[in-house]
PDBQT receptor file of N, H, CA, C and O in Angstrom, charges set to zero:
ATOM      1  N   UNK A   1       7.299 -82.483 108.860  1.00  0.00    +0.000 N 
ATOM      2  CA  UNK A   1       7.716 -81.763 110.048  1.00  0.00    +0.000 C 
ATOM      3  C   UNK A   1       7.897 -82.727 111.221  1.00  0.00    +0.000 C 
ATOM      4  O   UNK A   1       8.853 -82.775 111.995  1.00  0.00    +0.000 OA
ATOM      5  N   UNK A   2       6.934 -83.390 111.208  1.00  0.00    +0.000 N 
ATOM      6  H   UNK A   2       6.157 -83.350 110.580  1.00  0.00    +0.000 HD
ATOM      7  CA  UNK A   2       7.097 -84.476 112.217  1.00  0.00    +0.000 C 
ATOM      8  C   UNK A   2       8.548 -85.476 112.303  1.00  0.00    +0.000 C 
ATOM      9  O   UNK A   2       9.212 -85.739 113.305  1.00  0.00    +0.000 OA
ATOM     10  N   UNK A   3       8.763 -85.908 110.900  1.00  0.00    +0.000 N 
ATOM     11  H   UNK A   3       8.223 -85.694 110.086  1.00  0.00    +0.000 HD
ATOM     12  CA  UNK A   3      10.023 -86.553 110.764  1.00  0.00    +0.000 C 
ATOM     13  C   UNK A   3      10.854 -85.933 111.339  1.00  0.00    +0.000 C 
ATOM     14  O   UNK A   3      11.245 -86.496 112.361  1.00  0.00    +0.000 OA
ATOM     15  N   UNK A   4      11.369 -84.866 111.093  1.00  0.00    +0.000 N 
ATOM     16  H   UNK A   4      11.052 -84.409 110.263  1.00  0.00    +0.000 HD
ATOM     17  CA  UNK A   4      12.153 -83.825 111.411  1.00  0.00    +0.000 C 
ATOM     18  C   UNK A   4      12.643 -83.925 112.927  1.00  0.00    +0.000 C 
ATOM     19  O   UNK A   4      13.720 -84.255 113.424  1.00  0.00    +0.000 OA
ATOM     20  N   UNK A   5      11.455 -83.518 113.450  1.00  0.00    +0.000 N 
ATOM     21  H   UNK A   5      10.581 -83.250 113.046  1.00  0.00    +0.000 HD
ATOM     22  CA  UNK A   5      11.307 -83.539 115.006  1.00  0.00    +0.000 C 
ATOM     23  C   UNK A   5      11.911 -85.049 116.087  1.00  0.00    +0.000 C 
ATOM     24  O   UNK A   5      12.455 -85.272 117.169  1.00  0.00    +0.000 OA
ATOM     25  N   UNK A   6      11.323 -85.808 114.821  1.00  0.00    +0.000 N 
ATOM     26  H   UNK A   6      10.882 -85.626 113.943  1.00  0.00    +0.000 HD
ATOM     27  CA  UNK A   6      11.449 -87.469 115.546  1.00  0.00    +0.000 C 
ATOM     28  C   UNK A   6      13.033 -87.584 115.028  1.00  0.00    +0.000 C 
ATOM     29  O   UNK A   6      13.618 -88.586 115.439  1.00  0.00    +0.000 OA
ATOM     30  N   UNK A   7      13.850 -86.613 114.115  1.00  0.00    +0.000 N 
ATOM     31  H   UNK A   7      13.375 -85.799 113.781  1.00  0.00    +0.000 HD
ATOM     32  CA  UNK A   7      14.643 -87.579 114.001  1.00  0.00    +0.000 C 
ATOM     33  C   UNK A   7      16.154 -86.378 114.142  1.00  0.00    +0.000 C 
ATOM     34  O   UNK A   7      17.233 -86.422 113.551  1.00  0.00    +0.000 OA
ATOM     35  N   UNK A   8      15.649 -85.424 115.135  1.00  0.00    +0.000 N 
ATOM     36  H   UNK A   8      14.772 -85.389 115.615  1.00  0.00    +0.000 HD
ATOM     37  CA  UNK A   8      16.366 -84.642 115.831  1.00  0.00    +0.000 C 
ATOM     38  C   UNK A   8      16.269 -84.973 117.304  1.00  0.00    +0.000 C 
ATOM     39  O   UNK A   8      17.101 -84.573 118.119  1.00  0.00    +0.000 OA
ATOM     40  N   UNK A   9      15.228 -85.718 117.613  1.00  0.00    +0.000 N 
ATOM     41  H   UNK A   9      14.552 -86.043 116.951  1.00  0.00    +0.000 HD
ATOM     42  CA  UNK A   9      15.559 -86.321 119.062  1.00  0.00    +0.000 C 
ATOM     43  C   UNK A   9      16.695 -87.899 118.749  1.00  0.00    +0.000 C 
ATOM     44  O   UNK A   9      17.616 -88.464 119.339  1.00  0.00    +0.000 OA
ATOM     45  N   UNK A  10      16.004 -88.058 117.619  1.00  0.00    +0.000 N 
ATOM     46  H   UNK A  10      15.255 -87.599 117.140  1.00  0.00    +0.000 HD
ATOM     47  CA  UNK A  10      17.364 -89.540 117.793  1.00  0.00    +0.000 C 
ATOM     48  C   UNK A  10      18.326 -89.101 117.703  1.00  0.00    +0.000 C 
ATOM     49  O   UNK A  10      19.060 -89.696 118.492  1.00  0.00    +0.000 OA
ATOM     50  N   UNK A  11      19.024 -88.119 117.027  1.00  0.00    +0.000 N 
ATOM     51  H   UNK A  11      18.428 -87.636 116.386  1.00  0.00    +0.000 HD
ATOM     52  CA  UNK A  11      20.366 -87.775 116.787  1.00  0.00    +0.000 C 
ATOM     53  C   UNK A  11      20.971 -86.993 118.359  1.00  0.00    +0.000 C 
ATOM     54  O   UNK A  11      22.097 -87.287 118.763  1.00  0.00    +0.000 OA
ATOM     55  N   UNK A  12      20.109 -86.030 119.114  1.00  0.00    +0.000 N 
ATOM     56  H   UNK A  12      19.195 -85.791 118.785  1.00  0.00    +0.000 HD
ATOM     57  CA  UNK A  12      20.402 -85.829 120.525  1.00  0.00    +0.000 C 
ATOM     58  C   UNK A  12      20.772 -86.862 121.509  1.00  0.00    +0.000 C 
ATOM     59  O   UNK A  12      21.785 -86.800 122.206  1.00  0.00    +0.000 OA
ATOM     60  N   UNK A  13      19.638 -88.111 121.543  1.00  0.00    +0.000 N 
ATOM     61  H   UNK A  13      18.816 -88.162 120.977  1.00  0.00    +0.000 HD
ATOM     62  CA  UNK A  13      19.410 -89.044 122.278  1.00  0.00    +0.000 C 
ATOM     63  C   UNK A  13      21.102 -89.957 122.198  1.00  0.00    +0.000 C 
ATOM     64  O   UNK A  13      21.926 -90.324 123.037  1.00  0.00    +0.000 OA
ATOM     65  N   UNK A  14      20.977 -90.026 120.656  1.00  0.00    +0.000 N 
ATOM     66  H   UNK A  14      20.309 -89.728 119.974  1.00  0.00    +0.000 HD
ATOM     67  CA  UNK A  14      22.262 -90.817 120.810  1.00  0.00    +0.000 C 
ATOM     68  C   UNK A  14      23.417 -90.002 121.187  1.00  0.00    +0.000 C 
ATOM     69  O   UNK A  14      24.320 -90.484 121.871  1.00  0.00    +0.000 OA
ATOM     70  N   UNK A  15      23.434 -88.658 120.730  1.00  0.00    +0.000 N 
ATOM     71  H   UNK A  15      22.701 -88.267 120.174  1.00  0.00    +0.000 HD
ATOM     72  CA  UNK A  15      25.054 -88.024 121.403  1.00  0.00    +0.000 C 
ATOM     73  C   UNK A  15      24.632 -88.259 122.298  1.00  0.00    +0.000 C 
ATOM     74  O   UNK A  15      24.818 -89.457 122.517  1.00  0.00    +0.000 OA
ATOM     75  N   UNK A  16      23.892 -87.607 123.367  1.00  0.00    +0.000 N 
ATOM     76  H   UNK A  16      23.741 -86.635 123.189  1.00  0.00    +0.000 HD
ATOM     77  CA  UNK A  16      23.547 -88.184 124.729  1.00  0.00    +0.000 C 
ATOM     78  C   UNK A  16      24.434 -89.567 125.511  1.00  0.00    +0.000 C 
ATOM     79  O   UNK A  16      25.163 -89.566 126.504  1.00  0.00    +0.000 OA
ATOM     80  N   UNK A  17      23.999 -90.723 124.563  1.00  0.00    +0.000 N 
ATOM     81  H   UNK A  17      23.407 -90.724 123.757  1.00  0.00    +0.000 HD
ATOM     82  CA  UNK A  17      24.205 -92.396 124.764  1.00  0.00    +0.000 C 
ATOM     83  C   UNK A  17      25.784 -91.976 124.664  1.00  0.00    +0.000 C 
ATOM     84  O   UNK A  17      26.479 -92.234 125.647  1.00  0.00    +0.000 OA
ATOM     85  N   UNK A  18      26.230 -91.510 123.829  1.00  0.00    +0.000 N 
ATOM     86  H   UNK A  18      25.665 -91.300 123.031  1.00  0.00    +0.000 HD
ATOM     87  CA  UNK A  18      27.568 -91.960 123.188  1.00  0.00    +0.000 C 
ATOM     88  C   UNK A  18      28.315 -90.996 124.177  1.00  0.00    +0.000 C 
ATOM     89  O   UNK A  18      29.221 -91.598 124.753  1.00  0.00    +0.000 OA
ATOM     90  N   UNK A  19      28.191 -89.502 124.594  1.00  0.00    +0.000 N 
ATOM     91  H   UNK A  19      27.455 -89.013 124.126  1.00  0.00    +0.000 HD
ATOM     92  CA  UNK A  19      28.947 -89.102 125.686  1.00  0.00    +0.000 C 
ATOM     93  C   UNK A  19      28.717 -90.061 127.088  1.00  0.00    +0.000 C 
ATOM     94  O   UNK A  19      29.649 -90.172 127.884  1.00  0.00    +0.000 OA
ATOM     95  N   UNK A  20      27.655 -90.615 127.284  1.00  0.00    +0.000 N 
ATOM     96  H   UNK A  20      26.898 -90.524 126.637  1.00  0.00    +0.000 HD
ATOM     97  CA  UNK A  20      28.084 -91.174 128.768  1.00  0.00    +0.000 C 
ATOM     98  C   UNK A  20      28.938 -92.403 128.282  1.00  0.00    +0.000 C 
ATOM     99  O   UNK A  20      30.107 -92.341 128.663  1.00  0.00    +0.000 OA
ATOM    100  N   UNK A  21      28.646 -93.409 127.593  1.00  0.00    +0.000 N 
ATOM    101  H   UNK A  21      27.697 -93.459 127.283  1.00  0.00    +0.000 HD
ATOM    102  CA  UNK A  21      29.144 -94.854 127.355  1.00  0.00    +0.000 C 
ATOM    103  C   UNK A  21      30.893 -94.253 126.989  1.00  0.00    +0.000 C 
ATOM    104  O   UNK A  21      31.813 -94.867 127.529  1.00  0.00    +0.000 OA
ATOM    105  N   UNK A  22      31.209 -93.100 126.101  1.00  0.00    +0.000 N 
ATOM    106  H   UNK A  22      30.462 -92.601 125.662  1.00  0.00    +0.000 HD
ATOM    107  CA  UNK A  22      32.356 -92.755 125.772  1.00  0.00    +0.000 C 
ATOM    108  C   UNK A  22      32.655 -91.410 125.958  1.00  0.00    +0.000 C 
ATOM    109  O   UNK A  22      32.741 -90.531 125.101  1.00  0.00    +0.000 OA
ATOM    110  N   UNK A  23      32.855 -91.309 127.568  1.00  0.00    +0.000 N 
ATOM    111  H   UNK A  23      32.786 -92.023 128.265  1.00  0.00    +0.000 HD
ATOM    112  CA  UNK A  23      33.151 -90.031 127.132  1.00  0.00    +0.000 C 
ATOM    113  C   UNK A  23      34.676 -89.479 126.946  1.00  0.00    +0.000 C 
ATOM    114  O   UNK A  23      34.894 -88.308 126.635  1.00  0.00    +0.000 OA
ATOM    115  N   UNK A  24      35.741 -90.465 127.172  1.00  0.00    +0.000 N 
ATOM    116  H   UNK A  24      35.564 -91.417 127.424  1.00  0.00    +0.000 HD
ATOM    117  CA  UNK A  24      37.080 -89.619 126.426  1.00  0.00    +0.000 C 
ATOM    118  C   UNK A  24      36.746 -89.896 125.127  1.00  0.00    +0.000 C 
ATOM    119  O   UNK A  24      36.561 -88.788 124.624  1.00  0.00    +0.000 OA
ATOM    120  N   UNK A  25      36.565 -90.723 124.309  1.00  0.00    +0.000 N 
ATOM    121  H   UNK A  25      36.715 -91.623 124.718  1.00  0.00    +0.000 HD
ATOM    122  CA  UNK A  25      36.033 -90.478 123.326  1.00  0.00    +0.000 C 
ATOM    123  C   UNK A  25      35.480 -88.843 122.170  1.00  0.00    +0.000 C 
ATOM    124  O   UNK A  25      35.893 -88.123 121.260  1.00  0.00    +0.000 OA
ATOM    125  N   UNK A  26      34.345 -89.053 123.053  1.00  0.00    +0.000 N 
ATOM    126  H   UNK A  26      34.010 -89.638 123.792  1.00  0.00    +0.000 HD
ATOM    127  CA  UNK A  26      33.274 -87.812 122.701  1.00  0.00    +0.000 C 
ATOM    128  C   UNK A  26      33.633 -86.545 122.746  1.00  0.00    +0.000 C 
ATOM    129  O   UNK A  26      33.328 -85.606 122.011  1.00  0.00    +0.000 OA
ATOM    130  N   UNK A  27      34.713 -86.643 124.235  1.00  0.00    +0.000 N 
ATOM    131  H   UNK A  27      34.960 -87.406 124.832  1.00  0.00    +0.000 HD
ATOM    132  CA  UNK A  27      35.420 -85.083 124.450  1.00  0.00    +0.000 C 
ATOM    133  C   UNK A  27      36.251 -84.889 123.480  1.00  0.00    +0.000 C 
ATOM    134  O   UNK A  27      36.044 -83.766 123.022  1.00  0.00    +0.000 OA
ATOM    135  N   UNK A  28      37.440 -85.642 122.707  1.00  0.00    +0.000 N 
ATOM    136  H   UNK A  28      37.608 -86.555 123.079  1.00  0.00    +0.000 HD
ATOM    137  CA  UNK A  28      38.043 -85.747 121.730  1.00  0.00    +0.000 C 
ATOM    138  C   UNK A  28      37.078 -85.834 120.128  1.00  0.00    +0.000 C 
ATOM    139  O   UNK A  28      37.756 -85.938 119.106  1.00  0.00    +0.000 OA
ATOM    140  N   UNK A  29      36.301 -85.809 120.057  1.00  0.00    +0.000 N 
ATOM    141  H   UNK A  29      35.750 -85.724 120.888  1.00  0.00    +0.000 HD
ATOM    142  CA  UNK A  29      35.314 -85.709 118.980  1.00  0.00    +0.000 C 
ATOM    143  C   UNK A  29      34.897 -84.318 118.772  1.00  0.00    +0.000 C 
ATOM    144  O   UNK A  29      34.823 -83.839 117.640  1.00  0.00    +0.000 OA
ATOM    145  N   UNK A  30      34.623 -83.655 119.845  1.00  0.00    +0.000 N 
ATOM    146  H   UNK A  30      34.683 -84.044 120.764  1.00  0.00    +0.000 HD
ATOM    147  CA  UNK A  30      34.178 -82.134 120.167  1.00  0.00    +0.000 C 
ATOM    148  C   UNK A  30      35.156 -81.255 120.190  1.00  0.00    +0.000 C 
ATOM    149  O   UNK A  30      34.870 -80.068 120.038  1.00  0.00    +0.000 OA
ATOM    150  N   UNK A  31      36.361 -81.612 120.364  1.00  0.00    +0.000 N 
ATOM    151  H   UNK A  31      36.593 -82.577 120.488  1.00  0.00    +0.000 HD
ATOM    152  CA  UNK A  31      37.555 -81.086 120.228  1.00  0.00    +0.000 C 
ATOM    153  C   UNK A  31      37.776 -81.097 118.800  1.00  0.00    +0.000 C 
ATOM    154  O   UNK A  31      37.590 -80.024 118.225  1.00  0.00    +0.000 OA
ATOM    155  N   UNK A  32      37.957 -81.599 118.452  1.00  0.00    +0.000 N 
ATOM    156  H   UNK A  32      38.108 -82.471 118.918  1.00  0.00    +0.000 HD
ATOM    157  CA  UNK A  32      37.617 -82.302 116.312  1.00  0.00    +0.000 C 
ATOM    158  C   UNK A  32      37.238 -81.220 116.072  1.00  0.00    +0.000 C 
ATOM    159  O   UNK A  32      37.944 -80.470 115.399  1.00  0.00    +0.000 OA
ATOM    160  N   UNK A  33      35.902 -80.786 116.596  1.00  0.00    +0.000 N 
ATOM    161  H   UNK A  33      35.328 -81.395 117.143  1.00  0.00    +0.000 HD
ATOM    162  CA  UNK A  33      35.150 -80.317 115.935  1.00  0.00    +0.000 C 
ATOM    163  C   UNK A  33      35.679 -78.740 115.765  1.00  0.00    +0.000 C 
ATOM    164  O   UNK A  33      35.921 -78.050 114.775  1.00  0.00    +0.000 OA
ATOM    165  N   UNK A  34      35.755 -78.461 117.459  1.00  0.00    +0.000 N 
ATOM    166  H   UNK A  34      35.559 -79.022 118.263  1.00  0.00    +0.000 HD
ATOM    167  CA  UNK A  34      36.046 -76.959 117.281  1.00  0.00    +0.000 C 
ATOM    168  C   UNK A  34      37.610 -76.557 116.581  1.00  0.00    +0.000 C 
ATOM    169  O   UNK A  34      37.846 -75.614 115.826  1.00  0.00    +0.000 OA
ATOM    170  N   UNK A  35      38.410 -77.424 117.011  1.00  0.00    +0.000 N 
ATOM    171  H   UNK A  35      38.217 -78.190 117.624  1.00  0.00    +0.000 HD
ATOM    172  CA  UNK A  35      39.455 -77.140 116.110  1.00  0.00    +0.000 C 
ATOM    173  C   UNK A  35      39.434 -77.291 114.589  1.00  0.00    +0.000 C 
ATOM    174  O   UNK A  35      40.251 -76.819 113.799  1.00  0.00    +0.000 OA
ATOM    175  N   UNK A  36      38.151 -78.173 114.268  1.00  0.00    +0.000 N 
ATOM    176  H   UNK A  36      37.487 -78.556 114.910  1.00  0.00    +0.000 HD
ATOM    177  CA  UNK A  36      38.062 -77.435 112.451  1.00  0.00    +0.000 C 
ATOM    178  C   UNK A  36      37.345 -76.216 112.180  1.00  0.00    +0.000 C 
ATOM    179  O   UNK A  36      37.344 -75.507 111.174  1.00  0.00    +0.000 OA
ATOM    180  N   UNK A  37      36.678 -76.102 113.381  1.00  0.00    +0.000 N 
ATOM    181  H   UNK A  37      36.679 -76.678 114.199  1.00  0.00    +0.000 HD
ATOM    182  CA  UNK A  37      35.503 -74.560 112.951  1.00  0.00    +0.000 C 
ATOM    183  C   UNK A  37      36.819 -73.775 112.748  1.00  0.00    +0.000 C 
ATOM    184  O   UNK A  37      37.056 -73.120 111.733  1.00  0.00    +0.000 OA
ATOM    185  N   UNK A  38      37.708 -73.904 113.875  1.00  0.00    +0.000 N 
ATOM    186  H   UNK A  38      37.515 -74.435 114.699  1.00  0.00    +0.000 HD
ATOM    187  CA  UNK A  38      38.620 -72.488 114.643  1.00  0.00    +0.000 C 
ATOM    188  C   UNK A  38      39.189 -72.483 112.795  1.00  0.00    +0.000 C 
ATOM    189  O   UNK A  38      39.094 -71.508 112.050  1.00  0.00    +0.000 OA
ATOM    190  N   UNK A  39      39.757 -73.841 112.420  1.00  0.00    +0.000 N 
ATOM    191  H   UNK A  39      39.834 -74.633 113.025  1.00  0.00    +0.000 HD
ATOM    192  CA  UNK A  39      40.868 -73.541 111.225  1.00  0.00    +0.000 C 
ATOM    193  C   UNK A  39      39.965 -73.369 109.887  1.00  0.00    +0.000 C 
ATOM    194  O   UNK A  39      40.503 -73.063 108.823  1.00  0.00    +0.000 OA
ATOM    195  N   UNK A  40      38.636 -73.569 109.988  1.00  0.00    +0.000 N 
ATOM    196  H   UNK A  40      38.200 -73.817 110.853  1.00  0.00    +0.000 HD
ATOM    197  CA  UNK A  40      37.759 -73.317 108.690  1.00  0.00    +0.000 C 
ATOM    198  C   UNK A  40      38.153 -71.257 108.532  1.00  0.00    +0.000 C 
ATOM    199  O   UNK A  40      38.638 -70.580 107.625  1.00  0.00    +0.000 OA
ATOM    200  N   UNK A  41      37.556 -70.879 110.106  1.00  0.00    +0.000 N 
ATOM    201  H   UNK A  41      37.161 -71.428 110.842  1.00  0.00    +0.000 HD
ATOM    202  CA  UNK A  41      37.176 -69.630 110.341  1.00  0.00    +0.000 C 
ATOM    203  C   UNK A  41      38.777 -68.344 109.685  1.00  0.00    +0.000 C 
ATOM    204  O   UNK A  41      38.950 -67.350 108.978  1.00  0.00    +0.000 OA
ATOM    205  N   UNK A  42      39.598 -69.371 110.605  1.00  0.00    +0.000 N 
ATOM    206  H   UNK A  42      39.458 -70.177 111.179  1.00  0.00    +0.000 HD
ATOM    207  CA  UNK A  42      41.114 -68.094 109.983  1.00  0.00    +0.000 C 
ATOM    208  C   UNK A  42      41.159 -68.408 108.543  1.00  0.00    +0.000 C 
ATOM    209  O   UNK A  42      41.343 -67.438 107.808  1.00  0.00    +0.000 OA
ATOM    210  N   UNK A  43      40.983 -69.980 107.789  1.00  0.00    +0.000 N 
ATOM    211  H   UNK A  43      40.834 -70.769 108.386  1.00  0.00    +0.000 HD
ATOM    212  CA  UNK A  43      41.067 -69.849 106.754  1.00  0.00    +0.000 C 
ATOM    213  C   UNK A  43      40.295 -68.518 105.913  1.00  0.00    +0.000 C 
ATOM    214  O   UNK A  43      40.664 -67.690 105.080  1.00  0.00    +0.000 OA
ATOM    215  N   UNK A  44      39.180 -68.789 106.548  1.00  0.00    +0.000 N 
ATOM    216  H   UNK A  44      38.881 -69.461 107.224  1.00  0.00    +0.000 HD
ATOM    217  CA  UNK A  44      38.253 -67.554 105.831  1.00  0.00    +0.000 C 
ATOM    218  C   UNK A  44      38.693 -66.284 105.419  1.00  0.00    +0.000 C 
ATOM    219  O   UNK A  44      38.814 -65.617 104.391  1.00  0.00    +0.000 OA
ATOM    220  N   UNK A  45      38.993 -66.176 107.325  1.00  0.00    +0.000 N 
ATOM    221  H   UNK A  45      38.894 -66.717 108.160  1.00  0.00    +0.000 HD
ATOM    222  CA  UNK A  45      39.734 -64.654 107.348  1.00  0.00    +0.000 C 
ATOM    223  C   UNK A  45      40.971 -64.123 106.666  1.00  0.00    +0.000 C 
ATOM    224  O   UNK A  45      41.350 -62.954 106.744  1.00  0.00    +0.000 OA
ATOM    225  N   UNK A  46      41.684 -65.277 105.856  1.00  0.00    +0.000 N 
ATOM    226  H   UNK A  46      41.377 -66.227 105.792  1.00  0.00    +0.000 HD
ATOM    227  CA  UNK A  46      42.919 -65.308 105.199  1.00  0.00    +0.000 C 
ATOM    228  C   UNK A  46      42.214 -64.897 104.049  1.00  0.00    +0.000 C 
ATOM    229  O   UNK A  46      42.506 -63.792 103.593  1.00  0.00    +0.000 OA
ATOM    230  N   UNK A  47      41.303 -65.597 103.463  1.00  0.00    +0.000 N 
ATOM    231  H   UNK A  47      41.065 -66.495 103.833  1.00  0.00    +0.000 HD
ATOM    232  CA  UNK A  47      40.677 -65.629 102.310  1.00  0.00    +0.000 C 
ATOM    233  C   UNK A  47      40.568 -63.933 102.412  1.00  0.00    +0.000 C 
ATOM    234  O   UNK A  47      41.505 -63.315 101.906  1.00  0.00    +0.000 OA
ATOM    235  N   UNK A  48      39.427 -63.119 103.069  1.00  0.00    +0.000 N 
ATOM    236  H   UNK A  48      38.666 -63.621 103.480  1.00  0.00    +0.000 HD
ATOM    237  CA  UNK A  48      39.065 -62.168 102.918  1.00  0.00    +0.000 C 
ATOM    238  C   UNK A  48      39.815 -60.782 103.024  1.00  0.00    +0.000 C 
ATOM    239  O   UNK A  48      39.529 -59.622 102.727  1.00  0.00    +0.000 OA
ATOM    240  N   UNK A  49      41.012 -61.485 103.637  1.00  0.00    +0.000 N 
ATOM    241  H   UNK A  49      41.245 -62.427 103.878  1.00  0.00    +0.000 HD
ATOM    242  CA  UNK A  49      42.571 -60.226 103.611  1.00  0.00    +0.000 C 
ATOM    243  C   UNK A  49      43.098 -60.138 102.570  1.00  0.00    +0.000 C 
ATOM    244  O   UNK A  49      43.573 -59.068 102.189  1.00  0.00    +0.000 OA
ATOM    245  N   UNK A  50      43.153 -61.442 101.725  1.00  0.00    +0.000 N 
ATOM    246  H   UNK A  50      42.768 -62.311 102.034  1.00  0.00    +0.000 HD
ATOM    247  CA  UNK A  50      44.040 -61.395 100.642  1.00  0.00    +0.000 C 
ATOM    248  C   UNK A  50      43.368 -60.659  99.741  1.00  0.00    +0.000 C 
ATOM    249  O   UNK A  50      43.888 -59.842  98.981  1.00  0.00    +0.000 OA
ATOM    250  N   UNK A  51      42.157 -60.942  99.811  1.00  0.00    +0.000 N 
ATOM    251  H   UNK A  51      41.735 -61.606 100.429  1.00  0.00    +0.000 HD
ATOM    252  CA  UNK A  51      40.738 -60.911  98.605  1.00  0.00    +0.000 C 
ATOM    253  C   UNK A  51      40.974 -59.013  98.562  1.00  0.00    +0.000 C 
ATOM    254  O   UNK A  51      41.210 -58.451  97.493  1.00  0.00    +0.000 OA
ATOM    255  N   UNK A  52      40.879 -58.375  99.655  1.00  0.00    +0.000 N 
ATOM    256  H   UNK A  52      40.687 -58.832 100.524  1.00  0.00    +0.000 HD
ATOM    257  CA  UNK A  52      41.173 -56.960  99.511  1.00  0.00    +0.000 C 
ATOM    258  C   UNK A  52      42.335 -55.989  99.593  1.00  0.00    +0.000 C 
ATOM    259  O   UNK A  52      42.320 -54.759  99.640  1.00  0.00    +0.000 OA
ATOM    260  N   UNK A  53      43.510 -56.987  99.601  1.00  0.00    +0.000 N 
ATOM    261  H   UNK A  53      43.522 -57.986  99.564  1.00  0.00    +0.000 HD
ATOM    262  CA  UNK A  53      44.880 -56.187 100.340  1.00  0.00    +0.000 C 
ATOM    263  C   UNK A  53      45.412 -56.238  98.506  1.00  0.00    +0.000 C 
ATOM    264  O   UNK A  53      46.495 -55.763  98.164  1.00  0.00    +0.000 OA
TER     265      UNK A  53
């Protein structure tokens, strides 16, 4: 549990580091991100139209 804890602050700490040192960077990383959730999510929803239509 402890690991855990210690090694969810390093992974904060460094996004932390890495948005100030980069942040056009980082903003473009987070953008990454949500634009794969957004295209994971309709994929889904494609999935689950077809699955019953």
């Amino acid at each position: 549990m402890k690991t855990k804890k210690v090694l969810t602050y390093l992974a904060v700490g460094f996004a932390a580091f890495y948005m100030y040192s980069r942040p056009t960077e980082s903003a473009t990383a987070v953008k990454g991100m949500f634009t794969g959730l957004g295209s994971g999510a309709g994929q889904l929803a494609m999935f689950f139209s077809n699955l019953f239509a």
